[in-house]
N, C-alpha and C positions, 0 to 999 in steps of 0.2 A: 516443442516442450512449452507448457504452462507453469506459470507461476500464480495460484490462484489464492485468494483471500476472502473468506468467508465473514458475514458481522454478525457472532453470535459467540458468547463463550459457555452456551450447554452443548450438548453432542451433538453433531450436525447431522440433520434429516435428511433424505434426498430420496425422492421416488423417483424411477428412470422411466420413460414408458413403456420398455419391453417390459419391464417390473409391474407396472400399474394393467397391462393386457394379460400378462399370465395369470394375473389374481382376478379379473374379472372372469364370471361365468358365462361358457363358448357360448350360450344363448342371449344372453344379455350383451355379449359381446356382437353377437352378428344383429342382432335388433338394432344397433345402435350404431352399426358401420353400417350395414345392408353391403354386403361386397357379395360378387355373383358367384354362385354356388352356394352361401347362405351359414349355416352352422357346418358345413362339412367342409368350407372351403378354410374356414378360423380352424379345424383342426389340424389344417396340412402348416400351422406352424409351429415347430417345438423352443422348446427352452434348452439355450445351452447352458453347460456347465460352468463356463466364464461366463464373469458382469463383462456384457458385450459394449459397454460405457467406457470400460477400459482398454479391452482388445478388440482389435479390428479382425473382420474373417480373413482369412490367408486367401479366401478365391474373392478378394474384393473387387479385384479388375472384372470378373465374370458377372456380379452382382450388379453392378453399377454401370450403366452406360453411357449417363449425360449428369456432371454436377455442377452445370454451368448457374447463374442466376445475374438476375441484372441487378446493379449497385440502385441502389434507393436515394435519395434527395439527401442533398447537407441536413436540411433540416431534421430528417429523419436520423442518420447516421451519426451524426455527431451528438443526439442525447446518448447513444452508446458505445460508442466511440472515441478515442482519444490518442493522436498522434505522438505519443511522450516525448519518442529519441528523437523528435524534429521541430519539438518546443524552444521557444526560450529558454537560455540559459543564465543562471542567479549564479552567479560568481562571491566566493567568499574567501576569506583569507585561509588558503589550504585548502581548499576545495571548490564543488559545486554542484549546483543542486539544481534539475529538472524537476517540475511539477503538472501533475494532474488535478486540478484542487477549484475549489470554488472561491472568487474575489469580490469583495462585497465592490457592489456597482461597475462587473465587469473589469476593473483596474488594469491596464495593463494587456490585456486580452483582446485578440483579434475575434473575428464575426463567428470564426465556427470556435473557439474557445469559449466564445461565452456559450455558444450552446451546452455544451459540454459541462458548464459552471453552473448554468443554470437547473441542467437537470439535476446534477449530484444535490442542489441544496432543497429540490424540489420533494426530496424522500428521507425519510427518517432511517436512521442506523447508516447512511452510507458510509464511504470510506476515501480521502484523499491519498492519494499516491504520489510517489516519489524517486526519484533516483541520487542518489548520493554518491559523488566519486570524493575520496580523500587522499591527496596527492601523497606520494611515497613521504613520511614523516613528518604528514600535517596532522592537522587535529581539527578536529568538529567540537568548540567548547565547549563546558557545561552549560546545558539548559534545559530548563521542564518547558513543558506544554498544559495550558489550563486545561485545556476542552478536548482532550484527547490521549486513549492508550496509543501504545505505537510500537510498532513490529518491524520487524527487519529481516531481510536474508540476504547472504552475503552470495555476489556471485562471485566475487575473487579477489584476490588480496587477502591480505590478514590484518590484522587490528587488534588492539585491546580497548577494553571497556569499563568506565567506573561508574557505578552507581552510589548516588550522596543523598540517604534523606536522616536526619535527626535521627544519632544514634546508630545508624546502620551507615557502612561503605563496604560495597562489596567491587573487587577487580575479577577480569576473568580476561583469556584470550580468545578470538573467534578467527574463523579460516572461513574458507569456501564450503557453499553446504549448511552453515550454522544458522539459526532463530536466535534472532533477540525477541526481548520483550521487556517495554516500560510504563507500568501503569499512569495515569493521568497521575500528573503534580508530580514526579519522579525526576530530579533531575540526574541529570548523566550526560560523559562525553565519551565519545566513540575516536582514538588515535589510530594513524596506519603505522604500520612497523615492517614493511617489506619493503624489497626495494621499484616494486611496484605499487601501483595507485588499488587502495581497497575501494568498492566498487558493490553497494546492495542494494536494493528496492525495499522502499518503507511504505510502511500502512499504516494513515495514523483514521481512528475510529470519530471520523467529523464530517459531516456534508456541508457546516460555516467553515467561515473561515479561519485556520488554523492561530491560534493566539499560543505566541511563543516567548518566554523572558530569559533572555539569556546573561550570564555571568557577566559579561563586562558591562550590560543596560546597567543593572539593578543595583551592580558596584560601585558604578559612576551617577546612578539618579542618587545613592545616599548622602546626605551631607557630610561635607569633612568634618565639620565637628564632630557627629556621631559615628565616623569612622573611627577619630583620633580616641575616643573613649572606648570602642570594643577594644582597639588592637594596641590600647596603651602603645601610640604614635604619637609624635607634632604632627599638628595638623595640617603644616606644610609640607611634612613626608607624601603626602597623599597625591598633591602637585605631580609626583614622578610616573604615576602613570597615564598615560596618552591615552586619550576621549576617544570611544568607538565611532570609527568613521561610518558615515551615513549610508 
């Protein structure tokens, strides 16, 4: 089973090649394979009735007799290629978060991670990848992300969800199976509420690297004075909550 993310938000196109050989014409088609027997040997294939993209033939063991192939170079592999579940892991308060992503100047990244970083920022529309575990009644706090939409599916656990922009808050619940979605500048936090760890893959739409500003940064970069004025405080009230550790 695939979990697959496409970077396009109009209808998504996809020519298959048994799709692209039916609609070519049998003459043009054998001109341009030359396979022996010629225009008669391109008629002895049909079209089935499933997209064979999706279904496999039930006589595939009959069909197939070698699908061995030899593994190709790091260098090759890892521009497409990326080990997630045996990454580093980013520990955060309530949870943690694996990445597939690109680091400006490799950061952090071993030899074949940077290949991997490198190629995502080498193409336009890519996409960083993610895994998110939130330990049974943690929380992922509020925060947007500049330079990126961001999607989610959950594989298990349950959660709830809030989204905060000026004027709008919307809550919802999500389970196993569910799609989120948060446009760029969107802030929201994701809670588990089971007694298991929630548990999804995120896609955020960026081949840099991901710039993220989270509720307690941007609470604690404001000055206490300008706190003690929005929320009619002392501005020593503000003293009581603890500086996000590094």
């Amino acid at each position: 089973v695939f979990l697959l993310f496409f970077t396009t938000h109009e209808e998504l196109q996809t020519l298959d090649v048994d799709d692209a050989f039916f609609s070519t014409p049998e003459d043009i088609a054998a001109r341009a394979l030359k396979p022996q027997g010629g225009v008669n040997f391109i008629r002895t294939f049909k079209k089935q009735v499933e997209d064979q993209a999706v279904n496999l033939p039930p006589n595939l063991d009959e069909l197939v007799q070698n699908a061995t192939y030899v593994q190709s170079p790091d260098n090759l592999v890892w521009q497409y290629f990326y080990n997630l579940k045996g990454s580093a892991k980013y520990p955060f308060p309530g949870g943690v978060f694996q990445w597939a992503r690109y680091r400006i100047n490799g950061t952090g990244l071993n030899e074949t991670e940077k290949i991997f970083s490198e190629s995502l920022n080498k193409h336009e529309n890519t996409l960083t990848l993610a895994t998110l575990r939130i330990f049974s009644n943690g929380l992922g706090q509020p925060h947007f992300h500049f330079n990126a939409n961001e999607m989610g599916y959950v594989i298990s656990g349950c959660g709830q969800v809030g989204v905060i922009l000026s004027g709008v808050t919307a809550n919802f619940n999500i389970g196993i199976g569910d799609v989120i979605f948060f446009p760029v500048g969107t802030q929201h936090y994701i809670k588990s509420v089971c007694d298991e760890d929630l548990f999804l893959i995120l896609a955020y739409s960026t081949g840099n690297q991901l710039e993220t500003l989270r509720m307690n940064d941007y609470f604690h970069a404001t000055a206490d004075h300008i706190l003690a004025q929005l929320f009619f405080k002392e501005q020593a009230e503000f003293k009581k909550f603890p500086k996000a550790a590094k």
